[in-house]
Backbone and ligand atoms as CSV (ligand in chain L), in Angstrom:
chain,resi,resn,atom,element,x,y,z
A,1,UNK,N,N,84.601,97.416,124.815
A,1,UNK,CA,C,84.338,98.267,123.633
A,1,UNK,C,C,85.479,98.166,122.650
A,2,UNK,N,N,86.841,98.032,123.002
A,2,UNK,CA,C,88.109,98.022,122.031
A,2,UNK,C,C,87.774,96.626,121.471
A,3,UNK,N,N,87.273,95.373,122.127
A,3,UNK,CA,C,87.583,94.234,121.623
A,3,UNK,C,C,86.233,94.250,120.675
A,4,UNK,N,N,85.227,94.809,121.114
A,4,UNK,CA,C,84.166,94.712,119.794
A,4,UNK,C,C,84.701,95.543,118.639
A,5,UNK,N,N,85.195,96.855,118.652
A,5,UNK,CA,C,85.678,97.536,117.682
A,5,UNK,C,C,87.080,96.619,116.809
A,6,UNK,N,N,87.601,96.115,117.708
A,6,UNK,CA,C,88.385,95.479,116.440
A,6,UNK,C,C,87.862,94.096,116.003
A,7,UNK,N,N,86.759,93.534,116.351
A,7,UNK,CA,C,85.950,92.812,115.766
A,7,UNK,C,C,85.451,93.264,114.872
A,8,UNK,N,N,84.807,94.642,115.100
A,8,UNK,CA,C,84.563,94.841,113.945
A,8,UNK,C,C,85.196,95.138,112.864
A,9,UNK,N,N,86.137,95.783,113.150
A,9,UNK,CA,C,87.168,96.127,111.885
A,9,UNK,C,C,87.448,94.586,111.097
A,10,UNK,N,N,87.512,93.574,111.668
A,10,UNK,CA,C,88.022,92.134,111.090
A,10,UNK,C,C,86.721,91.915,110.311
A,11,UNK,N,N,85.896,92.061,110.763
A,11,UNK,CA,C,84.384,92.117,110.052
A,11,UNK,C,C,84.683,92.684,108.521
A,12,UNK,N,N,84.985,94.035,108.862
A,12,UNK,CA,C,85.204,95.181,107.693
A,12,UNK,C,C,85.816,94.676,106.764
A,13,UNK,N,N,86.640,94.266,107.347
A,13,UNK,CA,C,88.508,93.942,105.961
A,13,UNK,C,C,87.672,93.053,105.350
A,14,UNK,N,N,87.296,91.764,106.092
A,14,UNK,CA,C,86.733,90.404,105.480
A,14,UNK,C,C,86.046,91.031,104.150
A,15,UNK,N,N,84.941,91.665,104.835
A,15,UNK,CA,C,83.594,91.907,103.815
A,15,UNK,C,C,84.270,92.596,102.730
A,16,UNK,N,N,85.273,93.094,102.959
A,16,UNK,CA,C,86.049,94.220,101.729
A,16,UNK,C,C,87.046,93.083,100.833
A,17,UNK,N,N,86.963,91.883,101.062
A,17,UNK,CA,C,87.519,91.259,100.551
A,17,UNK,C,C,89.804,91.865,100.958
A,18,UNK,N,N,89.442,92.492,101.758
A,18,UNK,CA,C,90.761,92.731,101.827
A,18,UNK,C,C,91.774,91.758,102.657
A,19,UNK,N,N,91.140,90.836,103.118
A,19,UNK,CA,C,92.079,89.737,103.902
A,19,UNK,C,C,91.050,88.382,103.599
A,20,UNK,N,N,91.435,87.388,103.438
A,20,UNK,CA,C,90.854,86.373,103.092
A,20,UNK,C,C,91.299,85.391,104.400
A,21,UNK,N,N,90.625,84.596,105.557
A,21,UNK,CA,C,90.663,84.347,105.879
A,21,UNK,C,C,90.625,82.881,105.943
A,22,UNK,N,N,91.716,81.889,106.355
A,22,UNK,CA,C,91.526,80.525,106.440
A,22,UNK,C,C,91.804,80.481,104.988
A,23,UNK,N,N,92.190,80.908,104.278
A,23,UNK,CA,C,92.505,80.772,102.740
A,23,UNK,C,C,93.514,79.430,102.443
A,24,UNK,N,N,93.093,78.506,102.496
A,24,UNK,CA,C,94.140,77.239,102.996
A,24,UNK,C,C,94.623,77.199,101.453
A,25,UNK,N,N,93.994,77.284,100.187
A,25,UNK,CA,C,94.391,76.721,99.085
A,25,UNK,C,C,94.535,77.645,98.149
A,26,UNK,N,N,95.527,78.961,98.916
A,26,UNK,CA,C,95.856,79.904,98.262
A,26,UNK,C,C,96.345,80.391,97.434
A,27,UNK,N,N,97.646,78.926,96.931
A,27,UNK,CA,C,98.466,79.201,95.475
A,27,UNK,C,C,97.238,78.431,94.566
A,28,UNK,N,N,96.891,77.538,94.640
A,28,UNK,CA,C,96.000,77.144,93.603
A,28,UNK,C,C,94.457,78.235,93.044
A,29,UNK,N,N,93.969,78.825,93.976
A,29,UNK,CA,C,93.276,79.832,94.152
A,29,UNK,C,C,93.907,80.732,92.888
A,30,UNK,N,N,95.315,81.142,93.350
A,30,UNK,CA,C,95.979,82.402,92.718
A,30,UNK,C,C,96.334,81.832,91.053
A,31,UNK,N,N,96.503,80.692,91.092
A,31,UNK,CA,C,96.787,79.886,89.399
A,31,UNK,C,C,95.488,80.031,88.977
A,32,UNK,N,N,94.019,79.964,89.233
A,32,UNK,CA,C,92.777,79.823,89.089
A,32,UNK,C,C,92.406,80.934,88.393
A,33,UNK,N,N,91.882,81.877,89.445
A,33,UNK,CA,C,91.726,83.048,89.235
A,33,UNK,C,C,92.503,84.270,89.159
A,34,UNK,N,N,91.915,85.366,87.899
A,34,UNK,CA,C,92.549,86.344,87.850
A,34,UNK,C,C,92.334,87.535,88.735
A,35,UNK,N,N,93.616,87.943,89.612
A,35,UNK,CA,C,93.675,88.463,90.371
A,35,UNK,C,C,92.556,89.973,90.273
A,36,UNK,N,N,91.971,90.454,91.263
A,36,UNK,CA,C,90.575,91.510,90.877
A,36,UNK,C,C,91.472,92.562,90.613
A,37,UNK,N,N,90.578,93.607,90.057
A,37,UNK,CA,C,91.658,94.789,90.067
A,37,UNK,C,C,90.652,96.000,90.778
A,38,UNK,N,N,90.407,95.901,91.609
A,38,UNK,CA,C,90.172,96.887,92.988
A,38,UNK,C,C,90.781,98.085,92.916
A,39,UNK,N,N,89.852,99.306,92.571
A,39,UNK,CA,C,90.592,100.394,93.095
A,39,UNK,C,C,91.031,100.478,94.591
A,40,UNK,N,N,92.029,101.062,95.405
A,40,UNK,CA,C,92.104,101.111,96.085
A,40,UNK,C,C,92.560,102.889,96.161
A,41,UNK,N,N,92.828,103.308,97.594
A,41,UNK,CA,C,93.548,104.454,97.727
A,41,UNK,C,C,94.674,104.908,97.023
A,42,UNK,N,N,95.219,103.648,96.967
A,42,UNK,CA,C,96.783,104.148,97.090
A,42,UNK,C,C,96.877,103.085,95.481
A,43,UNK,N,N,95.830,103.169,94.688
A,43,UNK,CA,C,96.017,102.410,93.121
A,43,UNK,C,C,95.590,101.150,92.858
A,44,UNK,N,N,96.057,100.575,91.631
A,44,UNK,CA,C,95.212,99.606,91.270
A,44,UNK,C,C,95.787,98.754,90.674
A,45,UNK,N,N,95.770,97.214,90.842
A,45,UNK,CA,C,96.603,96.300,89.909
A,45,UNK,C,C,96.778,96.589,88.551
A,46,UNK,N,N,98.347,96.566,88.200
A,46,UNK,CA,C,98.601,96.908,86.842
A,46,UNK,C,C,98.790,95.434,86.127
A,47,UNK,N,N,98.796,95.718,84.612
A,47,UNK,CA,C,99.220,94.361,83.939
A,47,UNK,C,C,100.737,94.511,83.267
A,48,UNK,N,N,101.438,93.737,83.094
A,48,UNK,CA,C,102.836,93.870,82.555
A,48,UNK,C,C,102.974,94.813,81.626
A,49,UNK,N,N,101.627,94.758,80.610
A,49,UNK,CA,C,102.426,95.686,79.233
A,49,UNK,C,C,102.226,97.243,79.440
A,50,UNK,N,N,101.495,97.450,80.761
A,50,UNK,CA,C,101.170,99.380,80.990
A,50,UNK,C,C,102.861,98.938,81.889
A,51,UNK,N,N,103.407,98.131,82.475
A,51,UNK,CA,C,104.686,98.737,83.264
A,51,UNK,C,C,105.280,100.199,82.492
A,52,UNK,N,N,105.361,100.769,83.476
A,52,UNK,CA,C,106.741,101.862,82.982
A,52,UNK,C,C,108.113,101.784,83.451
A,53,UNK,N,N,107.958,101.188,84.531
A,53,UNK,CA,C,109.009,101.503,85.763
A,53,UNK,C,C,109.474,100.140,86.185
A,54,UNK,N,N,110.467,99.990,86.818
A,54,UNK,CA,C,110.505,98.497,87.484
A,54,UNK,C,C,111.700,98.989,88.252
A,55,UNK,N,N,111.119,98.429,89.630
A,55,UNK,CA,C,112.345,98.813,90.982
A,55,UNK,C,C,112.225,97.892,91.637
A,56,UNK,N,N,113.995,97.583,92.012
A,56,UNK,CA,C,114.215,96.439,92.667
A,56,UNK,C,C,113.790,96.565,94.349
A,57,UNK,N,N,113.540,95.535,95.295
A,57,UNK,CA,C,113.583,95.830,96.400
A,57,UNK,C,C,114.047,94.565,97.424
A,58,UNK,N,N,114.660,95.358,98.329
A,58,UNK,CA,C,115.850,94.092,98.886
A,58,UNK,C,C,115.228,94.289,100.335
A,59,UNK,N,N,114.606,92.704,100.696
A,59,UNK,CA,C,114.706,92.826,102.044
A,59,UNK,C,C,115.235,92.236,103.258
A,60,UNK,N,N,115.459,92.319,104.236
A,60,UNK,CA,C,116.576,91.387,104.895
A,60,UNK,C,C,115.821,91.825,106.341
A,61,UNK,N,N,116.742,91.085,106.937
A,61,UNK,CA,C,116.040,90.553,108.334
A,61,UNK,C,C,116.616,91.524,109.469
A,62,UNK,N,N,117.156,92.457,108.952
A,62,UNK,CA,C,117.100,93.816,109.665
A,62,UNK,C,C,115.932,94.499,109.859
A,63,UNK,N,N,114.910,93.546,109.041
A,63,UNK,CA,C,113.659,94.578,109.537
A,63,UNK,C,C,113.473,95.776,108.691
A,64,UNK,N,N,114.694,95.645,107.443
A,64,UNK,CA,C,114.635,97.233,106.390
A,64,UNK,C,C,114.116,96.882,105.376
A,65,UNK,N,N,113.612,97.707,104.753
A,65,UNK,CA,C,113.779,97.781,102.889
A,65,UNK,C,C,114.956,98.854,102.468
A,66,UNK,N,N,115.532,97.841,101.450
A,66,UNK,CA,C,116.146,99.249,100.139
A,66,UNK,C,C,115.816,98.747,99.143
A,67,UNK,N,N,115.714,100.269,98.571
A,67,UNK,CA,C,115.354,101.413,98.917
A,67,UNK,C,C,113.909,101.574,100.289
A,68,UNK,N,N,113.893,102.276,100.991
A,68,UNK,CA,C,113.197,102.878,101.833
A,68,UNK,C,C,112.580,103.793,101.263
A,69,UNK,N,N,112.355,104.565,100.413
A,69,UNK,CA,C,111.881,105.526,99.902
A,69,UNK,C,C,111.691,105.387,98.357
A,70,UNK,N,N,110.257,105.454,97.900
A,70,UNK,CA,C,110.425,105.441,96.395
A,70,UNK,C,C,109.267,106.248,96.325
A,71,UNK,N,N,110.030,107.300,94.865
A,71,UNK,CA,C,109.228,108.452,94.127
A,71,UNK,C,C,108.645,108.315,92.934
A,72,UNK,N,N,107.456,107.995,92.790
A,72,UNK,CA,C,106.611,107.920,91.619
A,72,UNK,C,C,105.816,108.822,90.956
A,73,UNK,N,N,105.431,109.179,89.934
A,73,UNK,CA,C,104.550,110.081,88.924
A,73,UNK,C,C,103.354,109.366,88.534
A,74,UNK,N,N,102.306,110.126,89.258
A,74,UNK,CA,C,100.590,109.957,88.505
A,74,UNK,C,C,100.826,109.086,87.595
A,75,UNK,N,N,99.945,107.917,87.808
A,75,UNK,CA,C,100.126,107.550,86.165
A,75,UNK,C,C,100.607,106.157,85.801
A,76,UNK,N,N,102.088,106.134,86.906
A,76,UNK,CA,C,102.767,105.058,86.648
A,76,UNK,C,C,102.374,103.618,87.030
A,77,UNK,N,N,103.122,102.680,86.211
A,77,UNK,CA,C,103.003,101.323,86.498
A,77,UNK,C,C,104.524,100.804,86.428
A,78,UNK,N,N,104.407,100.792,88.056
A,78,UNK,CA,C,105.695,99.885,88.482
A,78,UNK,C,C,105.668,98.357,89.144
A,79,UNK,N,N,106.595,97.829,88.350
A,79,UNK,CA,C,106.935,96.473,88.772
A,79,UNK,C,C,107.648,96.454,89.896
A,80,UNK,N,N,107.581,96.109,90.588
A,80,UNK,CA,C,108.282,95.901,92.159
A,80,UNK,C,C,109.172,94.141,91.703
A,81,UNK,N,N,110.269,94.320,92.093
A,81,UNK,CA,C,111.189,92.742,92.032
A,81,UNK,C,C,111.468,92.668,93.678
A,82,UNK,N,N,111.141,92.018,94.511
A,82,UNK,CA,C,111.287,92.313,95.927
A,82,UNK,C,C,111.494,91.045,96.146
A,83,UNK,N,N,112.936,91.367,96.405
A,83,UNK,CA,C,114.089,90.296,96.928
A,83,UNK,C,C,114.361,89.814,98.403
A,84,UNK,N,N,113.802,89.015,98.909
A,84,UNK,CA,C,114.223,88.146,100.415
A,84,UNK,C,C,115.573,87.936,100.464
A,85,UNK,N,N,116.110,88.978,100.834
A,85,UNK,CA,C,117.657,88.712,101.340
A,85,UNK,C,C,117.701,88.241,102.560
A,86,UNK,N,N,116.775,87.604,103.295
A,86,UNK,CA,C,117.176,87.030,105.021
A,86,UNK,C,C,116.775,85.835,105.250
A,87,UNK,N,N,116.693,85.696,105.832
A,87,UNK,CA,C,116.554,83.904,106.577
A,87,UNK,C,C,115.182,84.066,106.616
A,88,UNK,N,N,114.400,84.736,107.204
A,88,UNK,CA,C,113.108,84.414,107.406
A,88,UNK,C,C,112.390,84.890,106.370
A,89,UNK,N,N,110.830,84.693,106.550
A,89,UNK,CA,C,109.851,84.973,105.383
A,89,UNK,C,C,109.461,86.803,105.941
A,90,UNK,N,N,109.335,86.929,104.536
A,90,UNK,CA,C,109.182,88.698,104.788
A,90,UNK,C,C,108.017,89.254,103.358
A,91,UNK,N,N,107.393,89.749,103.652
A,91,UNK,CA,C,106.348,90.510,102.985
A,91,UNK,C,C,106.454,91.823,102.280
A,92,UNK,N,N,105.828,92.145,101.480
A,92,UNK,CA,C,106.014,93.602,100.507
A,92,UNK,C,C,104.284,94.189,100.455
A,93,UNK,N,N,103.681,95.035,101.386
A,93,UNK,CA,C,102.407,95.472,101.069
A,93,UNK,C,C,102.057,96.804,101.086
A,94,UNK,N,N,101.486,97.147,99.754
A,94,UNK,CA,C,101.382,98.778,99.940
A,94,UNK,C,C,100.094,98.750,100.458
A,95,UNK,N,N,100.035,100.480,101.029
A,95,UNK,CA,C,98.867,100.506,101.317
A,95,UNK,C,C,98.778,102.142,102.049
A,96,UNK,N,N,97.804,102.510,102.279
A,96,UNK,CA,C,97.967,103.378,103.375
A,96,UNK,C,C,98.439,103.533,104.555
A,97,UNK,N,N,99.051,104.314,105.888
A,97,UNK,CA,C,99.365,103.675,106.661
A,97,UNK,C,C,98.220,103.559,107.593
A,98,UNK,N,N,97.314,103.932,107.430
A,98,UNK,CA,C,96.014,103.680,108.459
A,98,UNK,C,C,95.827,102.264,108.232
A,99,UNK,N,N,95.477,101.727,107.075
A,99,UNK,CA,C,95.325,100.225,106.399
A,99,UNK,C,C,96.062,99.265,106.628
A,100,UNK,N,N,97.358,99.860,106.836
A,100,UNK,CA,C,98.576,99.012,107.197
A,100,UNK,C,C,98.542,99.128,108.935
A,101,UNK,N,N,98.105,100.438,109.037
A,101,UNK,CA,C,98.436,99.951,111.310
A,101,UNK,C,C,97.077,98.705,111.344
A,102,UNK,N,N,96.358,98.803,110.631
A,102,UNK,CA,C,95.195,98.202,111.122
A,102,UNK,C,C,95.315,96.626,111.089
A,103,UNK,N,N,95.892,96.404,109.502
A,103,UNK,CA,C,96.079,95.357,109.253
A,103,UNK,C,C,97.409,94.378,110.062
A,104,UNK,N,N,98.107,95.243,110.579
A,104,UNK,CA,C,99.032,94.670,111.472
A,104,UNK,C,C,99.222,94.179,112.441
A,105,UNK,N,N,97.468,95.090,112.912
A,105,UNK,CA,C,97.472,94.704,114.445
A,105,UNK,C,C,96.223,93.421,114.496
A,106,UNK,N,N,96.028,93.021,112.982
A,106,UNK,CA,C,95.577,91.563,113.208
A,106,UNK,C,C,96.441,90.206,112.435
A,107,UNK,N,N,97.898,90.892,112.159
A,107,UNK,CA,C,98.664,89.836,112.148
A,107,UNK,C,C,99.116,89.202,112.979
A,108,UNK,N,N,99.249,90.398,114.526
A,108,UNK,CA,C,99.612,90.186,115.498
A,108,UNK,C,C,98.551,89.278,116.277
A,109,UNK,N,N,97.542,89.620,115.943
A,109,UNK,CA,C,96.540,88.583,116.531
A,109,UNK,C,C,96.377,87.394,115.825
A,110,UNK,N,N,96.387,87.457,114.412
A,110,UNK,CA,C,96.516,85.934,114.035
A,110,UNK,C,C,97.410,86.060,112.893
A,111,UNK,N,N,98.777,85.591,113.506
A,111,UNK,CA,C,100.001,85.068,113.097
A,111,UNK,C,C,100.024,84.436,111.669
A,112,UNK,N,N,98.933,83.285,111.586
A,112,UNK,CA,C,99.023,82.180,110.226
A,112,UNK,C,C,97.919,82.829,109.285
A,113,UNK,N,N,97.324,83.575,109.552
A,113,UNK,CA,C,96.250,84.682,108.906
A,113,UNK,C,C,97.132,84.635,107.222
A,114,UNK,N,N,96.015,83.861,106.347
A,114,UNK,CA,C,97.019,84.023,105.012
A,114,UNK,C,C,96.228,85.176,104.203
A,115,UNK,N,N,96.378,85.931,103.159
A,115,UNK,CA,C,96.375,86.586,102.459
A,115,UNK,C,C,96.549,86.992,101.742
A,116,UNK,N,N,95.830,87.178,100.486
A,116,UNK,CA,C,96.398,87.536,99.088
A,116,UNK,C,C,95.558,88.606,98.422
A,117,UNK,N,N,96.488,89.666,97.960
A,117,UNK,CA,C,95.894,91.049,97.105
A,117,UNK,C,C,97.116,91.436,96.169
A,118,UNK,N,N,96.332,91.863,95.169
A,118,UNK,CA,C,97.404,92.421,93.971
A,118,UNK,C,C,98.622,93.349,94.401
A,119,UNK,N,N,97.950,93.683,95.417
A,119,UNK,CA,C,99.215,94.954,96.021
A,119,UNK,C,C,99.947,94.470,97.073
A,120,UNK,N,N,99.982,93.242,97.165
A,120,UNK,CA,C,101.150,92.419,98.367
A,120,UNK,C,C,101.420,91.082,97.798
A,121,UNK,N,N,103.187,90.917,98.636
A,121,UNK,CA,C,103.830,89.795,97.424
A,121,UNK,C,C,104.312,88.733,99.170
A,122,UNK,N,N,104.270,88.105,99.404
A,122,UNK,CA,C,104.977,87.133,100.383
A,122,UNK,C,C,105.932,86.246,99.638
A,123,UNK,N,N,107.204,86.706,100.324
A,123,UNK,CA,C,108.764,86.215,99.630
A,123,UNK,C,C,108.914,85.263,100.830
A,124,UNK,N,N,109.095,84.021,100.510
A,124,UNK,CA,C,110.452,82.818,101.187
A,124,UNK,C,C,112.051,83.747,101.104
A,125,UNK,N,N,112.446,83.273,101.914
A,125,UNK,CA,C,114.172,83.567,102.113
A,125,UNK,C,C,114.564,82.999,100.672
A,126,UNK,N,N,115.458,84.050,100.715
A,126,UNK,CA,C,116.122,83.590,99.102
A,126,UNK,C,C,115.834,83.540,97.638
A,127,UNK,N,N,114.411,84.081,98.291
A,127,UNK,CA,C,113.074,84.203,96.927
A,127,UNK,C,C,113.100,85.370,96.197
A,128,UNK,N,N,112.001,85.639,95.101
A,128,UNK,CA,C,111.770,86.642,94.786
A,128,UNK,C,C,109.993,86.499,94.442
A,129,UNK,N,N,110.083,87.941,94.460
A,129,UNK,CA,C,108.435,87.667,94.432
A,129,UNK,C,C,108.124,89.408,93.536
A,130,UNK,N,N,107.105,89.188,92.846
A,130,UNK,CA,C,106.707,90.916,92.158
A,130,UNK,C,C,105.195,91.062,92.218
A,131,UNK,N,N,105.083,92.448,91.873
A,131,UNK,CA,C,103.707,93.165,92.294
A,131,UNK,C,C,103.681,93.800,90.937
A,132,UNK,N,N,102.580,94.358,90.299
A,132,UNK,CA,C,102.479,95.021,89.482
A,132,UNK,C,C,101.349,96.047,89.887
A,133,UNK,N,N,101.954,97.156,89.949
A,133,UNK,CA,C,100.935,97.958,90.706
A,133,UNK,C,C,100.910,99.877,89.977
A,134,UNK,N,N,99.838,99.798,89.312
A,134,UNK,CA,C,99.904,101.219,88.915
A,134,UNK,C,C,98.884,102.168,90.060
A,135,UNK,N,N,99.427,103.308,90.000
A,135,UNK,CA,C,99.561,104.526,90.510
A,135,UNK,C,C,99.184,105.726,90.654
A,136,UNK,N,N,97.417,105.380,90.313
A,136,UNK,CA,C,96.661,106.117,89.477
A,136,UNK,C,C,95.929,107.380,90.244
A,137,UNK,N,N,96.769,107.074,91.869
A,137,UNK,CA,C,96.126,108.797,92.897
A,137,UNK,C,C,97.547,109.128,93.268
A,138,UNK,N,N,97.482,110.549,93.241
A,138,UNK,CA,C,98.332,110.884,93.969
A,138,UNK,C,C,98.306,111.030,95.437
A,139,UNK,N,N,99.590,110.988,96.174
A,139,UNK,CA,C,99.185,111.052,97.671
A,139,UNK,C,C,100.674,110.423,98.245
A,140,UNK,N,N,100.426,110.473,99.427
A,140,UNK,CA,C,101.471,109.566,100.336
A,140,UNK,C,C,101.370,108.399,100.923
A,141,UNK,N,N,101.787,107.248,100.352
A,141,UNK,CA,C,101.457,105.949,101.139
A,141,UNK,C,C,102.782,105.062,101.643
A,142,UNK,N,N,102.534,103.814,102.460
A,142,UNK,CA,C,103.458,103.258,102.885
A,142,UNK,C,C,103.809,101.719,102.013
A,143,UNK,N,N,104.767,101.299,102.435
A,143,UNK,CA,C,104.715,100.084,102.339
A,143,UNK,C,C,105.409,99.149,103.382
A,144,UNK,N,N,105.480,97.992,103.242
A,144,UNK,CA,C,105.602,97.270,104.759
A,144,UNK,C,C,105.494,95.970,104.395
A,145,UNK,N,N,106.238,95.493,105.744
A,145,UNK,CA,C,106.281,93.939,106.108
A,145,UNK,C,C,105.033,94.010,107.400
A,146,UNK,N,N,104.249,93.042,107.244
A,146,UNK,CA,C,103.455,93.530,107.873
A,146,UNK,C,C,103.326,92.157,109.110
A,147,UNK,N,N,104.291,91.202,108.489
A,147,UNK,CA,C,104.728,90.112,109.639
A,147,UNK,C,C,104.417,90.289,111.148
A,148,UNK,N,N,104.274,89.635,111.723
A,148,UNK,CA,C,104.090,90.381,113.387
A,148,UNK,C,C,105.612,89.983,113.725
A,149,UNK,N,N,106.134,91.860,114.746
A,149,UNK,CA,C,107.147,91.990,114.835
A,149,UNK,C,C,107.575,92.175,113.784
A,150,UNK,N,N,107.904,92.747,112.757
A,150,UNK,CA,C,108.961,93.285,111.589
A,150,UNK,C,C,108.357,94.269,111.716
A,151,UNK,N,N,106.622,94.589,111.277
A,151,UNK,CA,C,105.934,96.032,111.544
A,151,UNK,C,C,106.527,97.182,112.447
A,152,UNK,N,N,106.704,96.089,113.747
A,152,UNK,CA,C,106.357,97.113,115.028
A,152,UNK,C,C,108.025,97.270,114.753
A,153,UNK,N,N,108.748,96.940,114.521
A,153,UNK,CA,C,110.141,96.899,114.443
A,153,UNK,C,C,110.510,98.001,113.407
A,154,UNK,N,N,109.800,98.380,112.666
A,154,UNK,CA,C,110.089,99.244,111.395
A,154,UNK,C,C,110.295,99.086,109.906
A,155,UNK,N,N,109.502,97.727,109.978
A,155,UNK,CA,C,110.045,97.364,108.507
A,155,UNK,C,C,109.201,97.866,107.482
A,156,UNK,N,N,109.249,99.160,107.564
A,156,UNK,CA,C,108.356,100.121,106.729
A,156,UNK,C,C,108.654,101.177,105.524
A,157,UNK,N,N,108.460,101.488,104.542
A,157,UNK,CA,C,108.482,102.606,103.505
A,157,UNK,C,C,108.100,103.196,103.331
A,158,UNK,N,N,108.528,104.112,102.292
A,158,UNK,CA,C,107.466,105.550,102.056
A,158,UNK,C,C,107.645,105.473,100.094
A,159,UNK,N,N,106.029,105.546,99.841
A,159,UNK,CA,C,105.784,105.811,98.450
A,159,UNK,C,C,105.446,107.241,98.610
A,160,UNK,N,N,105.730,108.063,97.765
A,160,UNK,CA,C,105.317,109.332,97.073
A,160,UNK,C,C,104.608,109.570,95.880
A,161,UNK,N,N,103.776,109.475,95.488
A,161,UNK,CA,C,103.120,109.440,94.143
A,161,UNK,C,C,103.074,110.926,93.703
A,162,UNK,N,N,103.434,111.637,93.441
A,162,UNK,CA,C,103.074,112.910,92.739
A,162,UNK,C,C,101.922,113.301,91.751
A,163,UNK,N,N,101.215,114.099,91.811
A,163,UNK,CA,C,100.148,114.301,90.796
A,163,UNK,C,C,100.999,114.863,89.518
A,164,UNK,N,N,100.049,114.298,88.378
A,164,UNK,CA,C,100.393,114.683,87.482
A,164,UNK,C,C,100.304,116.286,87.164
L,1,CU,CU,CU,109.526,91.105,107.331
């Protein structure tokens, strides 16, 4: 029963377009087309000229982010600059944390699982990579490396969105 239920959930994401599977020709894909703009829970792809905000984010192979904590207002559109400070490849994905345990526990199952959404950036070591993401519910969400092993390790955040 657990292994059909998380079949099905892989079912779910797919059909939701929220994980793209076998996505072999993913940067050309991303030069192609313009990225969707999906409401989601936790907001909706922004475009450069609504930015309000822009926060840096540093990640390193401690498994951390800094900042760990970021406070936002209804409304906003923040640029994320999310900096690979470590040797290995490390990820930036907001989301809920229900969305995020879920989605983690099929990174862990498939490792090379590629993926692309407006609200997650995959940084190379030494890289930089940005999100443009406005902010349009209030609520509490996370963000995360959602790598297998960095997750379970803690490589997690906390967004605050405040209502207007
Ligand atoms: Cu990571």
């Amino acid at each position: 029963m657990k292994k059909l239920n998380t079949l099905l959930a892989c079912i779910i994401l797919a059909g939701t377009g929220s994980l793209a599977f076998a996505h072999v020709d993913a940067a050309h894909a991303k030069k192609d087309m313009p990225m969707k703009m999906e409401q989601k829970p936790w907001g909706i792809g922004g475009t450069a000229k609504a930015v309000t905000r822009t926060i840096s984010v540093s990640m390193t192979d401690t498994m951390r982010f800094s900042p760990e904590k970021i406070d936002v207002k209804q409304g906003d559109t923040l640029k994320f600059v999310l900096k690979n400070d470590g040797k290995v490849m490390h990820e930036f994905v907001i989301g809920t944390k229900k969305d995020l345990d879920e989605h983690a526990a099929l990174m862990v199952k498939f490792p090379n699982m590629e993926h692309d959404e407006p609200y997650m950036s995959h940084v190379a070591p030494g890289k930089t990579g940005t999100i443009i993401w406005t902010f349009n519910k209030a609520g509490s969400f996370d963000f995360a490396c959602l790598i297998a092993g960095h997750y379970q390790s803690g490589m997690i955040g906390k967004i605050t969105v405040a209502a207007k």
